[in-house]
C-alpha positions as CSV (number, residue, x, y, z in Angstrom):
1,X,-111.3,2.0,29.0
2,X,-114.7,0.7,28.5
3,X,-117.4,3.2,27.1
4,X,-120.1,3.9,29.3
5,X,-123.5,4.6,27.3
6,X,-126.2,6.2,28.5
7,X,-130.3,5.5,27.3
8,X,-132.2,8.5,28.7
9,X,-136.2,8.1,28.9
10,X,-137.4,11.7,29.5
11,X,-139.9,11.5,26.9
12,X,-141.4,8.1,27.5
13,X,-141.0,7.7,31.5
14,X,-141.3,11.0,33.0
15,X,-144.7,11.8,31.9
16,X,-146.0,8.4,32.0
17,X,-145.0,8.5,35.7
18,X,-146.3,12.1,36.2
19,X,-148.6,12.9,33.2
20,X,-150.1,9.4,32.4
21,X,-148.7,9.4,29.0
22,X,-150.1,12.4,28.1
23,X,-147.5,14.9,26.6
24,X,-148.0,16.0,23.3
25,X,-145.9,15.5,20.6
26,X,-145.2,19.5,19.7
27,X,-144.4,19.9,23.6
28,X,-141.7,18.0,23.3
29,X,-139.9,19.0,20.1
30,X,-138.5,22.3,22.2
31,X,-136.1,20.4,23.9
32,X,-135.2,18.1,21.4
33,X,-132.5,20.1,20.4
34,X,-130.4,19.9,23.0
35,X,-131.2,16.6,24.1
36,X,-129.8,15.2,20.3
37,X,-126.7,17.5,21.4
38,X,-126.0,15.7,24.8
39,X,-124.7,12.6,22.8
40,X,-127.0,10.1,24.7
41,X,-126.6,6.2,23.4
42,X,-130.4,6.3,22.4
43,X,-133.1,8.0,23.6
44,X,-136.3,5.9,24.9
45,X,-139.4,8.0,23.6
46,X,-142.5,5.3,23.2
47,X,-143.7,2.8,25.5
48,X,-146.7,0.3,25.6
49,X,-148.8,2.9,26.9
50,X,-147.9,5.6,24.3
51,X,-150.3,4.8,21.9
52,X,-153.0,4.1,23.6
53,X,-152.7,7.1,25.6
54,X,-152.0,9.2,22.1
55,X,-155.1,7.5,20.1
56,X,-157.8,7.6,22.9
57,X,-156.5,11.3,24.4
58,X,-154.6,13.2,22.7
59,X,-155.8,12.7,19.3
60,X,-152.5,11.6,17.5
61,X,-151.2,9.5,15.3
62,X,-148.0,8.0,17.4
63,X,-146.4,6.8,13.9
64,X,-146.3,10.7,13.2
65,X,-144.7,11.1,17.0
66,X,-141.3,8.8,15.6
67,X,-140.9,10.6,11.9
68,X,-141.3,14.1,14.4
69,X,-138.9,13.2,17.1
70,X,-136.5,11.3,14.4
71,X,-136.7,14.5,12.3
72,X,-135.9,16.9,15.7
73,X,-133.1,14.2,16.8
74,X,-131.3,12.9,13.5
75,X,-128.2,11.9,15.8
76,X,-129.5,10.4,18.3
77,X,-130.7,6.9,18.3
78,X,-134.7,5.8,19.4
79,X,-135.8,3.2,20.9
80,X,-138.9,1.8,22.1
81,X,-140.1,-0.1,25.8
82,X,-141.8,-3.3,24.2
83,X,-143.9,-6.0,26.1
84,X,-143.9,-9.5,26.0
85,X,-147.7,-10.4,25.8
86,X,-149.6,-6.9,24.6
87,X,-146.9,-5.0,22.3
88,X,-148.1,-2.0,23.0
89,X,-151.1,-2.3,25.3
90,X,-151.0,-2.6,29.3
C-alpha cells in the first residue's frame, strides 16, 4: 500500500492568511510539541513573506526562527515556500 504523507503549513499559512505574517516566534513554540508528535512528512514554517514581515515588524532574526523551531521539532522535517523571481520577497 502506498504511504500517504502529509506537509502541514500551520505555522507559515495560517497567519500569513489571517495575521499577515505576523506571529512570533515564542508564540509558536507552545504547540510545537505536539505537532513534532503528529508524525507529519514535514512541516512548512517560512515563506517569502516571513522575513520581511519578521525584520520590518516583529523585530527578529528569521535565521533564529529555523534553529528555534528545529530545536522544538527535532523529528519532524522543515521546509520552506520558495519563489521563482524574489526568494523571499513578494
Amino acid at each position: 500500500m502506498t504511504k500517504l504523507m502529509i506537509t502541514d503549513t500551520v505555522l507559515r499559512d495560517a497567519h500569513q492568511s489571517l495575521l499577515a505574517t505576523r506571529m512570533r516566534t515564542e508564540d509558536m513554540i507552545p504547540i510545537c510539541e505536539k505537532l513534532d508528535k503528529v508524525g507529519y512528512w514535514s512541516l512548512e514554517m517560512f515563506g517569502g513573506a516571513t522575513f520581511d514581515s519578521m525584520m520590518r515588524f516583529l523585530d527578529e532574526d528569521p535565521w533564529e526562527r529555523v534553529e528555534t523551531l528545529r530545536d522544538a521539532m527535532p523529528k519532524t522535517r522543515l521546509q520552506m515556500l520558495l519563489r521563482a523571481q524574489n526568494v523571499v520577497g513578494y
